[in-house]
C-alpha positions as CSV (number, residue, x, y, z in Angstrom):
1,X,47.4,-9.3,-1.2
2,X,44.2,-7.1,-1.5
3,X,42.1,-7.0,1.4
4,X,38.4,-7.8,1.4
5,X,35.8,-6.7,-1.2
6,X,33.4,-4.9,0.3
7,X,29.5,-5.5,0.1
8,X,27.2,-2.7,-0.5
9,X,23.3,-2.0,0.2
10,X,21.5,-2.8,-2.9
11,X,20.1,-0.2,-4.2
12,X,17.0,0.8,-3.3
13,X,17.4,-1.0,-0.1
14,X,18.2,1.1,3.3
15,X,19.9,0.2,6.6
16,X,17.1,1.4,9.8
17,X,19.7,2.4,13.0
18,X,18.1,1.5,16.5
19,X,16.6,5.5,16.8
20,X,14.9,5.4,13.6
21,X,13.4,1.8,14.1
22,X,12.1,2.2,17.2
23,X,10.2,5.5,16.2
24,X,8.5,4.0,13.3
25,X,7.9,1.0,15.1
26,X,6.2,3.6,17.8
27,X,4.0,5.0,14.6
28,X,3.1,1.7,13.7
29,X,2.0,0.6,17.1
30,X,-0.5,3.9,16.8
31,X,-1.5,3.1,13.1
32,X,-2.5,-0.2,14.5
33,X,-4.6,1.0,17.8
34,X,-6.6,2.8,15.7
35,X,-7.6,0.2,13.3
36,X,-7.8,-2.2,16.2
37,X,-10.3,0.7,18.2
38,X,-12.5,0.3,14.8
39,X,-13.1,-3.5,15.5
40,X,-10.0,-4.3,12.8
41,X,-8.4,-7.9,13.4
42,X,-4.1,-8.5,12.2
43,X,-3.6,-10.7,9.6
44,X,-0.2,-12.5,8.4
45,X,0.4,-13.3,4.7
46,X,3.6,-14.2,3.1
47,X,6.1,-12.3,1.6
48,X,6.4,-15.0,-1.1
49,X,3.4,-15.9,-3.4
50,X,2.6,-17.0,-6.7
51,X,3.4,-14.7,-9.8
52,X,-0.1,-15.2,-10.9
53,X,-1.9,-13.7,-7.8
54,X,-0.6,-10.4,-9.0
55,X,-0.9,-10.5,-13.0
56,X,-4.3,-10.7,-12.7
57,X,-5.7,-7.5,-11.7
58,X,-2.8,-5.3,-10.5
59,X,-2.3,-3.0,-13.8
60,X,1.0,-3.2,-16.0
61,X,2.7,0.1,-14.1
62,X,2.8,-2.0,-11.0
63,X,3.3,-5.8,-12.6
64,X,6.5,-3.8,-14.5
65,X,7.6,-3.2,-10.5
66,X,7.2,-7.0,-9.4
67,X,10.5,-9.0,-8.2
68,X,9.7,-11.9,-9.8
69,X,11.9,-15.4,-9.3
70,X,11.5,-19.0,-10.6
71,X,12.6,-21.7,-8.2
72,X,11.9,-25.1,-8.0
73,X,9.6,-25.1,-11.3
74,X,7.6,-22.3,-9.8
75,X,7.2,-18.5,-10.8
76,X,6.8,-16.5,-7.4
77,X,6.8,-13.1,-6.4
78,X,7.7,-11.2,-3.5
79,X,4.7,-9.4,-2.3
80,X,4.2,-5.8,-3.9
81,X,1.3,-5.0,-1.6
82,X,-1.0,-6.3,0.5
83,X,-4.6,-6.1,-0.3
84,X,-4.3,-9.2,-3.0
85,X,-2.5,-11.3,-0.6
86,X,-5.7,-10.6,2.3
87,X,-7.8,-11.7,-0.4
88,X,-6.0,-14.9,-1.5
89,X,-6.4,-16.2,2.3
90,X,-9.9,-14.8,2.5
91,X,-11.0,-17.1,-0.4
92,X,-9.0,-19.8,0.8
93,X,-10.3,-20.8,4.1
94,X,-12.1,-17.5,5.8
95,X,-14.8,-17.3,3.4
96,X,-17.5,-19.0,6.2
97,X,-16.5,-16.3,8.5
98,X,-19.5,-12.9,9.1
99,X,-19.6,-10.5,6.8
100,X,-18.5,-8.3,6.7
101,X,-15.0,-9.0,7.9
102,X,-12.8,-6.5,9.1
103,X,-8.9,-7.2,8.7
104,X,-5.4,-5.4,9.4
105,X,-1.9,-6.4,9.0
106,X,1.2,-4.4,8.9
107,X,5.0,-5.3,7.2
108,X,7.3,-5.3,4.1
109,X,5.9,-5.2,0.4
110,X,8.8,-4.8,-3.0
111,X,8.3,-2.8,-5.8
112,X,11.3,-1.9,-7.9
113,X,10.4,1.7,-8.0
114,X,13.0,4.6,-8.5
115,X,14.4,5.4,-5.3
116,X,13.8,9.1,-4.1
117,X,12.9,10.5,-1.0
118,X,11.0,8.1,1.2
119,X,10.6,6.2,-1.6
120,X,11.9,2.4,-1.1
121,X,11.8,-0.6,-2.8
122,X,11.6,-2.4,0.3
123,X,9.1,-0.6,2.4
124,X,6.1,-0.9,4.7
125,X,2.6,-1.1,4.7
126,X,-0.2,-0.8,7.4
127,X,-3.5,-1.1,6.2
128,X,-7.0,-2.4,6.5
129,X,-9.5,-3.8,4.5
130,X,-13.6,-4.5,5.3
131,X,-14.8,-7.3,2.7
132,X,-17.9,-7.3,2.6
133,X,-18.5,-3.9,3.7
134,X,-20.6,-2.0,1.0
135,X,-20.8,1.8,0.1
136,X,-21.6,4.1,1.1
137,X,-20.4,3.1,4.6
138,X,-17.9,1.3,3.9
139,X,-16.0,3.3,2.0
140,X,-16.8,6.6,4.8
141,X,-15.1,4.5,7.6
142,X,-12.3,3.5,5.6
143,X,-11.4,7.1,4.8
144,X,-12.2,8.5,8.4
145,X,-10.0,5.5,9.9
146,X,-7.2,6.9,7.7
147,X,-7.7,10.0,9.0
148,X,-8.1,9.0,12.3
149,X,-4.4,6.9,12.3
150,X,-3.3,10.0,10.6
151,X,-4.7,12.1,13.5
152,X,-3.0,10.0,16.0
153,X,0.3,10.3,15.1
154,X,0.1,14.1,15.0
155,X,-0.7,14.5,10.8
156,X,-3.3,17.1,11.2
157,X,-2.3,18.8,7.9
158,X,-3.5,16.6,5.2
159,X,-5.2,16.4,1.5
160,X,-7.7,13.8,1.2
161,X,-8.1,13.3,-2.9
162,X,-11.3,11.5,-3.8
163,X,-12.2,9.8,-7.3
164,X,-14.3,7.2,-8.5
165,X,-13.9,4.6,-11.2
166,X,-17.1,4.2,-12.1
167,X,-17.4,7.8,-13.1
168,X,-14.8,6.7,-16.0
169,X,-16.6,3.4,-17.2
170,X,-20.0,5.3,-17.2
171,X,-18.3,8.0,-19.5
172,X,-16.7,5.2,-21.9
173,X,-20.3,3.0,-22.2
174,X,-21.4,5.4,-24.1
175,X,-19.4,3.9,-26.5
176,X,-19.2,0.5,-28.0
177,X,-15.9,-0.1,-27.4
178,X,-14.0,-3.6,-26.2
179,X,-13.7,-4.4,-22.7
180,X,-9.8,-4.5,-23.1
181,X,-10.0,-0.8,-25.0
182,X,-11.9,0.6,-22.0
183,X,-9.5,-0.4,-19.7
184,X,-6.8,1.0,-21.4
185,X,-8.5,4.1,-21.4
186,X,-9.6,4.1,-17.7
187,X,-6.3,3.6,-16.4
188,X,-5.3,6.1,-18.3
189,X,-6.6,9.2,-16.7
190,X,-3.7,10.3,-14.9
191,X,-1.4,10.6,-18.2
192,X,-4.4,12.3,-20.2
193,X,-4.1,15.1,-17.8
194,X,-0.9,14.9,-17.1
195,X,0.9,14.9,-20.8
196,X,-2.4,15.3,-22.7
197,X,-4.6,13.5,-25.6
198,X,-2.6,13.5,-28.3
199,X,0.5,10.9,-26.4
200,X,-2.7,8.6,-24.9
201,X,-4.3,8.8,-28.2
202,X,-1.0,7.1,-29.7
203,X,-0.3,4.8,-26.8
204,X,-4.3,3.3,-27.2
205,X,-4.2,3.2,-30.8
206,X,-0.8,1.3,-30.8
207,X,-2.1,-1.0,-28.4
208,X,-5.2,-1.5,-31.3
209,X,-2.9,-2.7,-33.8
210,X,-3.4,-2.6,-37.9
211,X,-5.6,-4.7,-39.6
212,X,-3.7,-6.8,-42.6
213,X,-3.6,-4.7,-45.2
214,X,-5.8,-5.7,-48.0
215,X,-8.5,-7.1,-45.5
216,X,-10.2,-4.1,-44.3
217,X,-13.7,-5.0,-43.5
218,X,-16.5,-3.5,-46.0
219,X,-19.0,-1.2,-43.8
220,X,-22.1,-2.3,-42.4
221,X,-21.6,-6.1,-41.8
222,X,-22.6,-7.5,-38.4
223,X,-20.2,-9.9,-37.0
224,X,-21.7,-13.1,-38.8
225,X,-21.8,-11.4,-42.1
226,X,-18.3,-10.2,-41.5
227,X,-17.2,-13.7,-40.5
228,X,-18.8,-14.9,-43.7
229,X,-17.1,-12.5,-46.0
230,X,-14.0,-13.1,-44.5
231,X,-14.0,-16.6,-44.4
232,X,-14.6,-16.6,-48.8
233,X,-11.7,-13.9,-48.9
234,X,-9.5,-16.6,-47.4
235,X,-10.4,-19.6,-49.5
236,X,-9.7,-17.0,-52.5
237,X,-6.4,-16.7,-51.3
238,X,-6.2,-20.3,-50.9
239,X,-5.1,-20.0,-47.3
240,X,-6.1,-23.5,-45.0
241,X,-7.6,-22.1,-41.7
242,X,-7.1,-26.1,-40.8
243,X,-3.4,-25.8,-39.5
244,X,-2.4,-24.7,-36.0
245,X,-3.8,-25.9,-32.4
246,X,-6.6,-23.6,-33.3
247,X,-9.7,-24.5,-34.8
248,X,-11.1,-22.4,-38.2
249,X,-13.6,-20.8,-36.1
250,X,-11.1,-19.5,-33.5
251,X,-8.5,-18.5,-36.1
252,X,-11.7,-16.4,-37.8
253,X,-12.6,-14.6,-34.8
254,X,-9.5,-13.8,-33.6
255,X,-8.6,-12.5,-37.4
256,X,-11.9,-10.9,-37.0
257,X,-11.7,-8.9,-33.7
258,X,-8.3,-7.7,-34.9
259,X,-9.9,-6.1,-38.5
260,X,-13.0,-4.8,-36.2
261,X,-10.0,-2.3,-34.5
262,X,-9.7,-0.1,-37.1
263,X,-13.4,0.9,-36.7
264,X,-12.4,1.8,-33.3
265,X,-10.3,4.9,-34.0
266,X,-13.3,7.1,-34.4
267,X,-15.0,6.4,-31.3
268,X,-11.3,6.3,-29.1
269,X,-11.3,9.7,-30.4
270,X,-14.5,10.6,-29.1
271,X,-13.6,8.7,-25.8
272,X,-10.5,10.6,-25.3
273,X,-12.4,13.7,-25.5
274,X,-15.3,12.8,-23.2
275,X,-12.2,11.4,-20.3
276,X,-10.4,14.7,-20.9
277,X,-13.3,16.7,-19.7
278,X,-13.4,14.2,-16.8
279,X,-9.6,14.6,-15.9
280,X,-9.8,18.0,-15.7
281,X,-12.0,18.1,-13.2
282,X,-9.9,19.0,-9.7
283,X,-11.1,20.6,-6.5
284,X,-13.3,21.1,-3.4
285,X,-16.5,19.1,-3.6
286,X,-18.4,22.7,-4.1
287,X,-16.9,22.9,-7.3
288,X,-16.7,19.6,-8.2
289,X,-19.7,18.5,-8.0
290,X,-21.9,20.5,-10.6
291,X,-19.2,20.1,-13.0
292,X,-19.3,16.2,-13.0
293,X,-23.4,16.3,-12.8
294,X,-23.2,18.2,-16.2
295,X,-20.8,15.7,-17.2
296,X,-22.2,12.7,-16.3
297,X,-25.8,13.5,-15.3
298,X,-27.6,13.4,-11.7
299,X,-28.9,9.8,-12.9
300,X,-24.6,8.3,-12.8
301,X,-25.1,5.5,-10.6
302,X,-21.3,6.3,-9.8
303,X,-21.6,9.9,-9.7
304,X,-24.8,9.3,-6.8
305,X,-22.3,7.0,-4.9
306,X,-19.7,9.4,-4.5
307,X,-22.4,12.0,-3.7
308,X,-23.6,9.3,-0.9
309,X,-20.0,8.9,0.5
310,X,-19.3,12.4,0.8
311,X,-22.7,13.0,2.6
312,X,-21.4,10.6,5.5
313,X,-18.1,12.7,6.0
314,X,-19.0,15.3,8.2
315,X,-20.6,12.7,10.4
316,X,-17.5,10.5,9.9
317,X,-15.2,13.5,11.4
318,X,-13.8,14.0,7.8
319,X,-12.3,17.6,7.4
320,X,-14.3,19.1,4.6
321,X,-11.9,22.0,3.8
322,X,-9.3,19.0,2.9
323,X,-11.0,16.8,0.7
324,X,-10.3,17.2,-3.3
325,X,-12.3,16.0,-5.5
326,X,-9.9,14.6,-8.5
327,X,-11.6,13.3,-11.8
328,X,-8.1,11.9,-12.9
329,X,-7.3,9.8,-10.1
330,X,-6.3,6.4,-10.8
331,X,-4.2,4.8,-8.5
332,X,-2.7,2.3,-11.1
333,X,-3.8,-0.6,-9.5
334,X,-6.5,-2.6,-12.1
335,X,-8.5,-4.3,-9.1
336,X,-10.7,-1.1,-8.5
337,X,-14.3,-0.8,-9.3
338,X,-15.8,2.2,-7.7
339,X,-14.2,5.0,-5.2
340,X,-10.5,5.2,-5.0
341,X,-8.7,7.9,-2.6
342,X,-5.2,8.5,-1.7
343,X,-3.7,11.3,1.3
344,X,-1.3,13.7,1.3
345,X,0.9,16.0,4.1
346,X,1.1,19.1,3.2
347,X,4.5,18.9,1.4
348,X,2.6,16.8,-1.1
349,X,4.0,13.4,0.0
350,X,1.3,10.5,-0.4
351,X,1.1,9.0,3.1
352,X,-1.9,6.5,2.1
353,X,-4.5,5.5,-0.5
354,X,-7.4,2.6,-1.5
355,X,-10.2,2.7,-2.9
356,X,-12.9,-0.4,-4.0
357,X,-12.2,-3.8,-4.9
358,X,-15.9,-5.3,-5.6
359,X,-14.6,-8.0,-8.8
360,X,-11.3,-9.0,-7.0
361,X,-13.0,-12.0,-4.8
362,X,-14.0,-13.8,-7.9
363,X,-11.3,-13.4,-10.0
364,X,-9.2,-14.9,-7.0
365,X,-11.3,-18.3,-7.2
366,X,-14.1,-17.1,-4.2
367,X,-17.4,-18.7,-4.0
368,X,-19.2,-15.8,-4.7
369,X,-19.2,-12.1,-5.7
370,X,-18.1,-9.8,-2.3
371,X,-17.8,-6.6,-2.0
372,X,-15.1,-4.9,-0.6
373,X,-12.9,-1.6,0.5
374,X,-9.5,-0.8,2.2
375,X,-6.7,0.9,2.5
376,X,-2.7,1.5,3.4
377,X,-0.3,3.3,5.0
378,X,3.2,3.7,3.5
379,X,4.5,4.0,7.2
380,X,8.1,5.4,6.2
381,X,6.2,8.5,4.9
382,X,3.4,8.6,7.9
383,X,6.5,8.6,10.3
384,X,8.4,11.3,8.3
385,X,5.7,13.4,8.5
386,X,4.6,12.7,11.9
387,X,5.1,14.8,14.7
388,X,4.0,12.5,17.6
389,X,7.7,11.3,19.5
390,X,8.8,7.7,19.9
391,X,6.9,7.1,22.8
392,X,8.0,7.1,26.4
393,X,11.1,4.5,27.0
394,X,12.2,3.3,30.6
395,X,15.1,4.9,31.5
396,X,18.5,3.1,30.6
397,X,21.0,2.1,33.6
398,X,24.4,0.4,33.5
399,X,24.9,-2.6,35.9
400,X,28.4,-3.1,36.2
401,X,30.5,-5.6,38.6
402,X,33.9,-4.5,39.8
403,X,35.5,-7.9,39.8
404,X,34.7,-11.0,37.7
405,X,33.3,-12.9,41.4
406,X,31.0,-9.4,42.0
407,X,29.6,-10.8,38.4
408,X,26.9,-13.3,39.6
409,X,25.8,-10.6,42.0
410,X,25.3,-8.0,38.8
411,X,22.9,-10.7,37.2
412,X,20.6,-11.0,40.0
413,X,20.6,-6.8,40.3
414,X,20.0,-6.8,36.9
415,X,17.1,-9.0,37.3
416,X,15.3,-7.0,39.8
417,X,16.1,-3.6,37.8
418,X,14.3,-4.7,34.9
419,X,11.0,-4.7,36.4
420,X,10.9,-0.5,36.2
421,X,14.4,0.3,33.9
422,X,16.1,-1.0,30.8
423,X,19.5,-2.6,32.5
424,X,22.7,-2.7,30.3
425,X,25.2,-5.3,31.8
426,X,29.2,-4.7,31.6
427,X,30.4,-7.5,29.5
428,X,33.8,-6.5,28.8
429,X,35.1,-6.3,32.6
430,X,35.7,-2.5,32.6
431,X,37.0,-0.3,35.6
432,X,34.4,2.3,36.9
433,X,35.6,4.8,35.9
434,X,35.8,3.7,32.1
435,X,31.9,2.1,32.8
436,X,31.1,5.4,34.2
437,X,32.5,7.6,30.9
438,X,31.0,4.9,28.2
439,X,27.6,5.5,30.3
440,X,27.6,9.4,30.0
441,X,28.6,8.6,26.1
442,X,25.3,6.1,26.2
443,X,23.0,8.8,27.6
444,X,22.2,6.2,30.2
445,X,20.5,7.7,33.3
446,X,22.3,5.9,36.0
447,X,25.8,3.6,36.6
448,X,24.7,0.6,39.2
449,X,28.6,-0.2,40.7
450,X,28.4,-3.8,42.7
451,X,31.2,-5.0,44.5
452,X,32.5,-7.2,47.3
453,X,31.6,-4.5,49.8
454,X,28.0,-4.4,48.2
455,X,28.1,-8.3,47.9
456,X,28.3,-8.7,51.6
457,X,25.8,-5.8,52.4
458,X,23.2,-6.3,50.2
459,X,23.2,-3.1,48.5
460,X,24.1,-1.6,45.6
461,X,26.0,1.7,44.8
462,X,23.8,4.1,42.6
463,X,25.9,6.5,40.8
464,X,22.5,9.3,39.0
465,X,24.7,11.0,35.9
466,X,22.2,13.6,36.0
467,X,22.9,15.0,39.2
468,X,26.4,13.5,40.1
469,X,25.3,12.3,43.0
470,X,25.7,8.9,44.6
471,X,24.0,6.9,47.0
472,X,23.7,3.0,48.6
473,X,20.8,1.2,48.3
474,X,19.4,-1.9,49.6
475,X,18.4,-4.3,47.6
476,X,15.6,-5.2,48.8
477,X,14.9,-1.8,47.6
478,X,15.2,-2.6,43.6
479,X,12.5,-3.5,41.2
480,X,10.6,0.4,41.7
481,X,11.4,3.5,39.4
482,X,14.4,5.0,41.8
């Protein structure tokens, strides 16, 4: 007979071995000092919401990453990140509290992502968010308090790479394109400068669809005329707009919003041109900055926002000669509305990122429009990169009984130990000399031998594997750093 079948880590997945946990746990503790020093409160969500929470504004790179699960006639998701989540329970019973309201959290998000180096699919984030916060403020303190965590932890070599949505949707209002075109062309940015115009060019277009051939719209008709002329076409061709769950009128817009896309190839192209000067614009503010004023113009409401928050950052304790301006940046994430940032160490690992979120109250349902701005650590990453240790740990001593009637005796040491050590208990009724060589293997600092002798005195033998040495103490004695 075969013997067992083993079970493997899924993929993706990782095991975290008792050193490794309690260092990031250690960099997480810092991560969340500093927030808490900036007057940020913890918040719990859970890992299980609604599917719909995060098709509505997270972008299709990141809904493409989503677990996703039916059960009991429901379709839920594990979380893929935080910031939604926050803002689900803010509309849903904190929305009477101040503003603005300052809240951190910490713990696991999923994203089936391509595993690589400190790259998970289970991983964790530590983050903060300030709804109701507005630029350019706001968005200053949630940069400097990712510094600041950053600093903490020992990460003093880091990029901070600065954009701004806006500076995009500005550009594309220039032309009349549909709401659901801009947005394709916003987010994106990062290919345009990454694989050029002509593959985003293809990707929009396709995403425009062709009109039925035959019913190409004559030039020059508004919408009504349009409607009109196609609504006669149709009755030549004997086709009953009457059938369907949709009424005539629907079926004629709908019919007529997809003809209208072929007059938007011109002005994509023109689009695509305007967002590849835009994309192409990377580097220290110095630089930056004229080139997106001849872009966009000193009047860009967008472009004299990101002027604002910048002006704050040498106040804010923001190294200047690591900030990046990056026209391309896009963060993937369709919730944004103005500036969006992410950081990196020095081997060009992103170790956080956010940005603004102004729309993504309302579209969750709240009362009224809020602003707001945060941000998140992938902690993984921060504690690769950080050079702070895990903290000091009590030393570690081995209380061990020589006999199972000493045993009693070996609790109550134990007891008093813990007040000033971390005490390890025998449990497996070793001799000495075998507790003595699994101690040295431990790295524990000291062997605590109790007897009958000891029993009867009061005392304890104290065996330091540092020095060798050994010595009685009372007990009386225990519960003080030895």
């Amino acid at each position: 007979m075969g013997g067992a079948v083993g079970i493997d880590l899924v993929r993706g997945m990782r095991d975290v071995h008792p050193a490794e946990f309690a260092h990031g746990r250690y960099i997480q503790r810092i991560l969340e000092q500093t927030m808490a020093g900036y007057g940020y409160q913890m918040i719990d969500t859970p890992v299980i919401e609604h599917r719909e929470l995060y098709l509505r504004k997270l972008g299709e790179d990141l809904v493409g990453k989503v677990y996703e699960f039916s059960f009991g006639g429901r379709d839920l998701a594990l979380r893929p990140e935080w910031t939604a989540s926050v803002l689900r329970a803010y509309v849903a019973s904190m929305q009477d509290q101040p503003l603005p309201l300052r809240l951190s959290y910490a713990g696991p998000v999923f994203r089936y992502e391509r595993p690589q180096r400190y790259t998970y699919r289970q991983f964790t984030q530590v983050g903060g968010e300030i709804i109701g916060g507005l630029p350019p403020r706001a968005d200053a303190e949630v940069i400097a308090l990712a510094c600041a965590g950053l600093q903490a932890v020992g990460v003093t070599e880091y990029t901070v790479r600065i954009g701004h949505i806006g500076l995009a949707r500005e550009l594309l209002s220039r032309f009349e394109l549909p709401e659901r075109t801009r947005g394709l062309l916003v987010w994106s940015l990062e290919r345009l400068r990454a694989e050029g115009i002509a593959p985003v060019r293809e990707r929009v277009l396709a995403n425009l669809g062709t009109p039925p051939e035959g019913l190409e719209l004559p030039a020059g008709l508004d919408d009504e005329q349009a409607a009109r002329w196609l609504e006669r076409v149709l009755t030549a061709m004997q086709i009953d707009l009457r059938t369907g769950t949709r009424s005539p009128a629907e079926v004629l817009q709908r019919l007529l919003r997809t003809l209208r896309r072929a007059d938007e190839q011109p002005l994509v192209e023109a689009a695509l041109e305007q967002l590849a000067r835009l994309a192409a614009i990377s580097g220290p503010p110095e630089h930056a900055i004229p080139l997106l004023a001849d872009l966009l113009g000193d009047e860009s409401a967008a472009f004299r926002e990101l002027q604002a928050i910048l002006n704050l950052f040498a106040a804010c304790h923001i190294p200047a000669e690591g900030v990046v301006i990056d026209g391309a940046l896009g963060r993937g994430l369709h919730y944004y509305t103005g500036l969006i940032f992410e950081i990196y160490d020095r081997e060009g690992s992103q170790l956080c990122g956010g940005g603004r979120y102004d729309d993504l109250v309302g579209a969750l349902g709240g009362r009224q429009a809020t602003p707001a701005v945060g941000f998140a650590y992938g902690l993984e990453r921060v504690t690769a990169a950080a050079t702070t240790g895990s903290g000091e740990a009590p030393e570690t001593v081995l209380v061990a009984a020589v006999s199972d009637d000493d045993y009693p005796y070996a609790l109550h040491v134990a007891e008093r130990l813990r007040t000033g050590y971390t005490v390890v208990l025998d449990v497996r009724s070793r001799s000495v000399k075998d507790n003595l060589r699994d101690a040295i293997r431990r790295n524990y600092s000291a062997v605590v031998i109790v007897g009958a002798a000891e029993r009867a005195g009061e005392y304890v033998i104290w065996r330091d594997l540092a020095t060798r040495s050994e010595r009685q103490i009372p007990i009386a004695m225990l519960g003080r750093h030895l």
